[in-house]
C-alpha positions, -999 to 999 in steps of 0.1 A, spaced: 0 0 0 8 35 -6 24 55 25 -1 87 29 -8 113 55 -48 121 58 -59 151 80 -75 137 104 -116 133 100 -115 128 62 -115 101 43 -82 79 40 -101 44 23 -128 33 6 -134 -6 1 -164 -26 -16 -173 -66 -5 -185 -83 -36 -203 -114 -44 -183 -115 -81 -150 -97 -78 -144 -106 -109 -175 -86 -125 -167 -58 -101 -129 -51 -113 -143 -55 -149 -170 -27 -140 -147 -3 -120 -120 -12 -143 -144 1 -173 -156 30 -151 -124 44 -138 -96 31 -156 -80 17 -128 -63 -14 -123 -59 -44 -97 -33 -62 -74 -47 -93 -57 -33 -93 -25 -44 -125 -12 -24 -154 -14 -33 -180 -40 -61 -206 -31 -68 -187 -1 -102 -186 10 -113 -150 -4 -98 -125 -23 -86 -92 -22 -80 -67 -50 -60 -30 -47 -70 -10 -69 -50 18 -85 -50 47 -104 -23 62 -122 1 38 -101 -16 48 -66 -34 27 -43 -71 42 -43 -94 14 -24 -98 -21 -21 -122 -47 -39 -128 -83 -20 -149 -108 -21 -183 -120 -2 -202 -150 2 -232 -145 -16 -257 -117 -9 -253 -77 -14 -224 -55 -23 -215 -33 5 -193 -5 9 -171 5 39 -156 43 44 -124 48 63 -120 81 81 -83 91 91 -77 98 129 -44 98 151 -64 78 182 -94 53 172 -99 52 210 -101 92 214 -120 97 183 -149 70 198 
């Protein structure tokens, strides 16, 4: 992963759990122009995809098991603990 600083309460991530990860780096792929590093190790039990733009990490795509794509937002902060 890219090394970043974030100011702290924005946005640092962005990821998306897919049923077909496949069809989903296709679709983004299309969409954006990005492209995707599995990360996982071969013949693990799911996968999951960086995907980049203009050679910098800009979220992550991984699989599900079966139902609904959902999305998960990141926000940068220097304390998880404080910031609860």
């Amino acid at each position: 992963m890219t090394e970043r600083a974030y100011p702290q309460g924005v946005p640092c991530w962005i990821d998306t759990g897919q049923p077909d990860v496949e069809a989903a780096a296709g679709f983004y792929s299309g969409l954006f122009g990005c492209t995707f590093e599995d990360v996982m190790r071969p013949g693990g039990p799911s996968r999951y995809l960086i995907a980049k733009l203009n050679g910098q990490d800009v979220g992550g795509l991984a699989s599900t098991q079966g139902g609904a794509a959902v999305w998960s937002t990141y926000i940068a902060v220097k304390d998880a603990d404080t910031a609860v």
